[in-house]
C-alpha positions as CSV (number, residue, x, y, z in Angstrom):
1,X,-6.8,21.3,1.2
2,X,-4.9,20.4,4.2
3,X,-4.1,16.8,4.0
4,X,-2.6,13.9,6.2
5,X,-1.3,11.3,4.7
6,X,-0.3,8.5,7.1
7,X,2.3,5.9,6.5
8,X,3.9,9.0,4.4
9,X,7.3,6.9,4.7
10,X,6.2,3.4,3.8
11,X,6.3,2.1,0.1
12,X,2.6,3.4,-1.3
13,X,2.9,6.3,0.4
14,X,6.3,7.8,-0.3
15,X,5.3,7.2,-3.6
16,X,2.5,8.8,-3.1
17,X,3.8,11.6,-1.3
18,X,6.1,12.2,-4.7
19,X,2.9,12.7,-6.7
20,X,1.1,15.4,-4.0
21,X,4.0,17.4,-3.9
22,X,2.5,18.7,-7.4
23,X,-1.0,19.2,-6.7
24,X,-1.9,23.1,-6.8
25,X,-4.9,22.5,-4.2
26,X,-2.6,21.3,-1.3
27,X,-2.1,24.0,0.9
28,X,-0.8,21.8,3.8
29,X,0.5,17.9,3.3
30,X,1.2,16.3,6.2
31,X,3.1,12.7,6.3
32,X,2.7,10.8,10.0
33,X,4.8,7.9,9.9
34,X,6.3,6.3,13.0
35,X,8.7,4.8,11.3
36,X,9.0,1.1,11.9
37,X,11.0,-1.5,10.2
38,X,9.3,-0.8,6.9
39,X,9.1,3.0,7.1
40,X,12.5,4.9,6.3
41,X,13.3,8.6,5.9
42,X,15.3,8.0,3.0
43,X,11.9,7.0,0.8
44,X,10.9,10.6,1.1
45,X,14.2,12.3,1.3
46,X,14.1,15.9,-0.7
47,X,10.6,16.7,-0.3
48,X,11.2,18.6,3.0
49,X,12.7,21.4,1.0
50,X,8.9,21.3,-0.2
51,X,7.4,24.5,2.2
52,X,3.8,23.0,2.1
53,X,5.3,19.7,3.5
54,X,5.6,18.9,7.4
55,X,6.3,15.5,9.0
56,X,5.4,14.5,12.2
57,X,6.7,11.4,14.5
58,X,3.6,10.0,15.4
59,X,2.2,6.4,15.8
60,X,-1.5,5.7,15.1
61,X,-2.1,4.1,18.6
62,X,-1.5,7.3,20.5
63,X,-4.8,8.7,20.7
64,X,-3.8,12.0,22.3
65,X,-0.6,12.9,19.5
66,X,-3.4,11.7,16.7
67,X,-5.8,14.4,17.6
68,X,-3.3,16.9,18.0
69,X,-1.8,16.3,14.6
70,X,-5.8,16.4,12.9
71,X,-6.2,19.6,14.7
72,X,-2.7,21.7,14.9
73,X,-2.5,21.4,11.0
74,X,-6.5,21.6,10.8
75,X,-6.9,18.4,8.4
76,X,-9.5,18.7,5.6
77,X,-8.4,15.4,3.9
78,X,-6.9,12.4,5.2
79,X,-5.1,9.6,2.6
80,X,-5.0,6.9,5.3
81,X,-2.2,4.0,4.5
82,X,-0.3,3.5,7.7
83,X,-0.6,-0.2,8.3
84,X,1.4,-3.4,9.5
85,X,1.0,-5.1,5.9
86,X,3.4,-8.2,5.6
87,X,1.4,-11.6,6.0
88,X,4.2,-13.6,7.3
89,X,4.8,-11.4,10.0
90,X,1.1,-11.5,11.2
91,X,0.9,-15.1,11.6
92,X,4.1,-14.9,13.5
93,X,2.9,-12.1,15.4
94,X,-0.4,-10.7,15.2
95,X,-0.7,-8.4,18.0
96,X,0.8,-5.2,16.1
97,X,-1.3,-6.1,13.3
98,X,-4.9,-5.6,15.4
99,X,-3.0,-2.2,17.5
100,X,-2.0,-1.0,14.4
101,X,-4.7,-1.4,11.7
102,X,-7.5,-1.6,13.7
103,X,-7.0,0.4,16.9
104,X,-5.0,3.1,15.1
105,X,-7.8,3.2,12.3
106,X,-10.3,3.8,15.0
107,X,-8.2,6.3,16.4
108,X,-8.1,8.6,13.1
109,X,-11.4,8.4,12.7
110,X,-12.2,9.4,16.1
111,X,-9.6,12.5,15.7
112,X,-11.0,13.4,12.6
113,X,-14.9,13.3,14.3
114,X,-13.8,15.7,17.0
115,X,-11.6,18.2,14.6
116,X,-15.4,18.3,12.7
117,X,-17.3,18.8,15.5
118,X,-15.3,21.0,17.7
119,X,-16.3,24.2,18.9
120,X,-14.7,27.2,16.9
121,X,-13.8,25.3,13.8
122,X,-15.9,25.4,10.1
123,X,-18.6,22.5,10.7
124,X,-17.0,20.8,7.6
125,X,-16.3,16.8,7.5
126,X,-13.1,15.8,7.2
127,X,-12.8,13.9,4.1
128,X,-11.1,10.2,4.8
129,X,-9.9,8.2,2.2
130,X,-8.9,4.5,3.8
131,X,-6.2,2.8,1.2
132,X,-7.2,-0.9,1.7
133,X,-6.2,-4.7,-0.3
134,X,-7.7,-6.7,-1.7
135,X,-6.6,-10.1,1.0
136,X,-10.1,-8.8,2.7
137,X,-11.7,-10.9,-0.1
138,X,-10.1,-14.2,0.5
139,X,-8.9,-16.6,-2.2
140,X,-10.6,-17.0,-6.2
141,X,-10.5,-20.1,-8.0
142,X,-9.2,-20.8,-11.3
143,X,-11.7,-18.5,-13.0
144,X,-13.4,-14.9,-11.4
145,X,-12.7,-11.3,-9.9
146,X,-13.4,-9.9,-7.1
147,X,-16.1,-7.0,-7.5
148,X,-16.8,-4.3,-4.9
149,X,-19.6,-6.2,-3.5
150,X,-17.8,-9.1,-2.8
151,X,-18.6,-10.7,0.5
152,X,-15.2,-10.8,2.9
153,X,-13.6,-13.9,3.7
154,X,-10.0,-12.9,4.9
155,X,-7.8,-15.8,5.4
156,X,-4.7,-14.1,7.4
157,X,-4.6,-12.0,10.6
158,X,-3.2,-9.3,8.3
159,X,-6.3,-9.5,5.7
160,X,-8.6,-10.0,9.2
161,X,-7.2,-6.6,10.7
162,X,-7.7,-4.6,7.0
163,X,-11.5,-6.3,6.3
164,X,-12.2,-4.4,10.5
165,X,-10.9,-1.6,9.5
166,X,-12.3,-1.3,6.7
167,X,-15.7,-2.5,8.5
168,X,-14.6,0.6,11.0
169,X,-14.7,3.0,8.2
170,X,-18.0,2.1,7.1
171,X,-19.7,2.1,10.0
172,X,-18.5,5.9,10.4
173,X,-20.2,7.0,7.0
174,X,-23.5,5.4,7.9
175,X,-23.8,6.2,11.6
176,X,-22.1,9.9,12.0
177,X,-22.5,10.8,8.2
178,X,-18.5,11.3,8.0
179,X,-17.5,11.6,4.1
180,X,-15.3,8.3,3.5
181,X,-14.2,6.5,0.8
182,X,-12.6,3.4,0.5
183,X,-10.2,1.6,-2.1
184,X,-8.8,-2.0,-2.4
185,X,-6.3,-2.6,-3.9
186,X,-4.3,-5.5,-5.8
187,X,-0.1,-6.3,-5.3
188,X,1.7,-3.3,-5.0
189,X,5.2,-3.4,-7.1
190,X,7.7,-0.3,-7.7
191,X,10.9,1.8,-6.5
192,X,11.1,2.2,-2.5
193,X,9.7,-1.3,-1.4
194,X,10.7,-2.7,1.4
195,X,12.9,-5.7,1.0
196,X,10.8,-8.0,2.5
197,X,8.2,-8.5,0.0
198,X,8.5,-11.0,-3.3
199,X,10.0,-9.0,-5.9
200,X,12.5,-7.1,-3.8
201,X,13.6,-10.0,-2.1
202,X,14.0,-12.0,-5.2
203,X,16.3,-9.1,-6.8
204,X,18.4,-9.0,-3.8
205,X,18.6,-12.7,-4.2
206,X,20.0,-13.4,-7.6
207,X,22.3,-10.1,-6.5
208,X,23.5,-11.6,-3.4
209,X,23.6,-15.4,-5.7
210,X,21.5,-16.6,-2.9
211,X,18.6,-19.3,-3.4
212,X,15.3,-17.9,-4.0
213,X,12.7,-19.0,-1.9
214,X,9.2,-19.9,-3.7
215,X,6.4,-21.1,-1.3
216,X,5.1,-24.4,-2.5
217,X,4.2,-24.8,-6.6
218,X,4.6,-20.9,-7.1
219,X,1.4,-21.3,-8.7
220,X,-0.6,-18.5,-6.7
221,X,-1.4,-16.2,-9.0
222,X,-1.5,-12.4,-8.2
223,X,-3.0,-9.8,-10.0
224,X,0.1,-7.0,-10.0
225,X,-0.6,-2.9,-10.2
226,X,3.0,-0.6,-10.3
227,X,3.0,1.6,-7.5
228,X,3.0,5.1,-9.1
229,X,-0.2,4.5,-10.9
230,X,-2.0,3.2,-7.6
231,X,-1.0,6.7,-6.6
232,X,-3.1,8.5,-9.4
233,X,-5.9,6.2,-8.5
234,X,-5.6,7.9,-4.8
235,X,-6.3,11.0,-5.5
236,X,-8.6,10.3,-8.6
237,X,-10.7,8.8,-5.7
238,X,-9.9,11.0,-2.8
239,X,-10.8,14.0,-4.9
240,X,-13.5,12.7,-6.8
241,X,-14.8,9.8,-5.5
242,X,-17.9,9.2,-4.5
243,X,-18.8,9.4,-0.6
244,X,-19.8,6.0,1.1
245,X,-18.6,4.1,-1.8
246,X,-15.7,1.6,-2.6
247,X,-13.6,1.3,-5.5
248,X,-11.4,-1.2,-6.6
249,X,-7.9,-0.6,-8.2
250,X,-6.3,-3.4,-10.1
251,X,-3.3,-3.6,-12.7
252,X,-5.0,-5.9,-15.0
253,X,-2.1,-8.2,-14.6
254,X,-2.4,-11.6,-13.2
255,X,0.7,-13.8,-13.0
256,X,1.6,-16.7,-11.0
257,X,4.4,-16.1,-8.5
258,X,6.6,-18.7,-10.2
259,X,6.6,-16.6,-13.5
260,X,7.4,-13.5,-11.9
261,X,10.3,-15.4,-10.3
262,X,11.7,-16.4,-13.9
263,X,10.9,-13.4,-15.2
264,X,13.0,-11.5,-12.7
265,X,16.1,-13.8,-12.9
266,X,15.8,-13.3,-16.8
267,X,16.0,-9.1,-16.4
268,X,18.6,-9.5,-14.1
269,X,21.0,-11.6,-16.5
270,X,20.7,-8.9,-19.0
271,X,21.3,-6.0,-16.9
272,X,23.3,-7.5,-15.2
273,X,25.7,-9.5,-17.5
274,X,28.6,-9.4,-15.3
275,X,26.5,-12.2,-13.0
276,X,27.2,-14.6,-15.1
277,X,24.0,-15.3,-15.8
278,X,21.2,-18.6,-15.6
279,X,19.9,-17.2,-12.4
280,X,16.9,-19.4,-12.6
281,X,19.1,-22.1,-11.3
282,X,19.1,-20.4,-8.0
283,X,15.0,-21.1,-7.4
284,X,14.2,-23.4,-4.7
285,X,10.5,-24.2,-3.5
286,X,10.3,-24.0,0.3
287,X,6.7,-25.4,2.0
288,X,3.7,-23.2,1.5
289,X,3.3,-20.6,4.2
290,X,-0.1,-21.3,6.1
291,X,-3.5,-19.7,4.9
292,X,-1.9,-19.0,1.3
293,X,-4.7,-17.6,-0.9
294,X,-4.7,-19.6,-4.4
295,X,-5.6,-16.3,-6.3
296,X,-6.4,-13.0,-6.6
297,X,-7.8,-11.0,-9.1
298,X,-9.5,-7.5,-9.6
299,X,-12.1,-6.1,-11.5
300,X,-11.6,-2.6,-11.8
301,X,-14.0,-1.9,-14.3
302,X,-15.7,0.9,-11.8
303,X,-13.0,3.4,-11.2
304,X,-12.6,3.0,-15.0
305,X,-15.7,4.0,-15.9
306,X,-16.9,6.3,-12.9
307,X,-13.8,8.0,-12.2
308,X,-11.7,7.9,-15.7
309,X,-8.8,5.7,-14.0
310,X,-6.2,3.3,-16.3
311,X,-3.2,2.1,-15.1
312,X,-0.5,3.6,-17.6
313,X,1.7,0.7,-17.1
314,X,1.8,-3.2,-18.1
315,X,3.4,-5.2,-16.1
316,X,6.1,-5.3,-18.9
317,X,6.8,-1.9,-18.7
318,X,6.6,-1.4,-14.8
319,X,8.9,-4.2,-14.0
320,X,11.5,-3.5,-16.1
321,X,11.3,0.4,-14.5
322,X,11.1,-1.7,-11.3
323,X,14.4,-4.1,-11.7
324,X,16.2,-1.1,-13.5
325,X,15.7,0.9,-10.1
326,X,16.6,-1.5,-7.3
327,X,19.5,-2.3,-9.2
328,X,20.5,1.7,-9.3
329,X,19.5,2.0,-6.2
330,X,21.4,-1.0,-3.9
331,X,22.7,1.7,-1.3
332,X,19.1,2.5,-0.1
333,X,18.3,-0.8,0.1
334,X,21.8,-1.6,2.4
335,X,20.7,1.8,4.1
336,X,17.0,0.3,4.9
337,X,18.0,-2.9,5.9
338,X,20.7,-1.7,8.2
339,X,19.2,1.2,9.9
């Protein structure tokens, strides 16, 4: 297996990347990352003393450096994450959102159909795996999940550009016969994070004794899956998943923002004793952001059953991990923000 991961640098998939590094069938992993705001060498610093690992500089929209990369390292496998993914920033400016998810999705694929069809190379598909959320589903009520076969309805130019993509993806299976499989999946939460995000930001926050921002009730509810076990559901899936087919990954955790909020002030006042403590006092609602989905929640009864996939984590247990690393760990965050 010679795989390219993209987005190798960002949150999933440095995480990702820390997992690969121990899978016997990968000859060749490559991570292309062009390193935004949200992509930092530090997330995957060490595995270049890895020999199977390479990284390359590369952003999605460049056709031409895309289909060099698919066909210098001759990609069998492609773990596709690299995406613009925060949803304030795509209603404040969409444009890199639609380059970026869409046009650089199109672009992979369109490297990976040449590198199958070329002359001289084994007439072998490559295999793409496209690492999607579940915003492309819109917003639940009170009561529900989203299945595989729900309709879209994204409500954000972010959850807009992932629900094409996706759409992209698809459309490859059924009209050139590529081998793709896609997975949705719920909040992301874990070590490497960019600080942008709600449980990052609210750490840095109560560390910093700065009010914490919650957008209107804190009532949207989230269903929450720790990052290292949406990295065993990747390759579950990219390895034995079945072509054509979705799969959604969920943490079986649902919580309202507003709980998570309290429940992060109350781990940092006991690791963090020194504080001083009531941290809750710090909350302050701030007006709802525009096109705020109410709820989500996955059912991820499938990958359970076809594919043998649990998380290994409650939310419990992967927060605490979580809180316990950001606060070990405030130099990479100082070293993120001011790069």
């Amino acid at each position: 297996m010679n795989l390219l991961v993209t987005g190798g640098c960002g949150f999933i998939g440095s995480n990702l990347l820390r997992q690969l590094v121990g899978q016997s069938e990968i000859r060749t992993l490559i991570n292309l990352d062009c390193l935004t705001y949200a992509g930092h060498p530090a997330n995957v610093r060490g595995l270049e003393s890895d020999p199977r690992y390479r990284f390359e500089k590369v952003d999605l929209r460049d056709q031409s450096e895309v289909v060099r990369v698919v066909k210098q390292h001759d990609i069998t496998h492609v773990l596709h994450l690299a995406a613009e993914s925060h949803v304030d920033r795509s209603i404040s400016g969409p444009a890199d959102f639609i380059t970026t998810n869409i046009v650089g999705t199109f672009n992979l694929l369109e490297a990976c159909r040449s590198q199958w069809l070329s002359p001289g190379t084994p007439q072998r598909p490559v295999r793409f795996h496209h690492v999607s959320t579940d915003e492309v589903y819109g917003s639940l009520g009170a009561t529900g999940y989203f299945l595989e076969t729900t309709p879209y309805a994204p409500n954000s130019p972010y959850s807009a550009s992932k629900a094409s993509s996706d759409m992209l993806v698809r459309a490859y299976h059924h009209t050139y016969g590529m081998p793709t499989v896609v997975t949705n999946c719920s909040n992301n939460y874990g070590p490497f994070q960019f600080p942008e995000k709600l449980i990052p930001v609210v750490i840095h926050k109560i560390l910093a004794r700065q009010p914490i921002p919650v957008y209107g009730d804190g009532l949207n509810v989230r269903d929450w899956l720790f990052v290292e076990d949406h990295a065993g559901a990747l390759w579950q899936v990219l390895t034995r998943g079945v072509s054509g087919e979705t799969y959604n990954v969920g943490g079986h955790n649902e919580w309202p923002n507003i709980r998570i909020v309290e429940l992060l002030c109350d781990l940092v006042d006991e690791m963090k004793p020194e504080l001083g403590g009531n941290s809750r006092k710090l909350i302050t609602y701030v007006k709802d952001r525009p096109g705020h989905d109410r709820r989500y929640a996955i059912d991820a009864s499938r990958i359970e059953r076809d594919l043998g996939w649990r998380p290994a984590h409650t939310f419990e247990t992967g927060i605490r991990k979580t809180v316990r690393w950001y606060l070990d760990n405030q130099e990479w965050s100082t070293e993120v923000l001011h790069r």
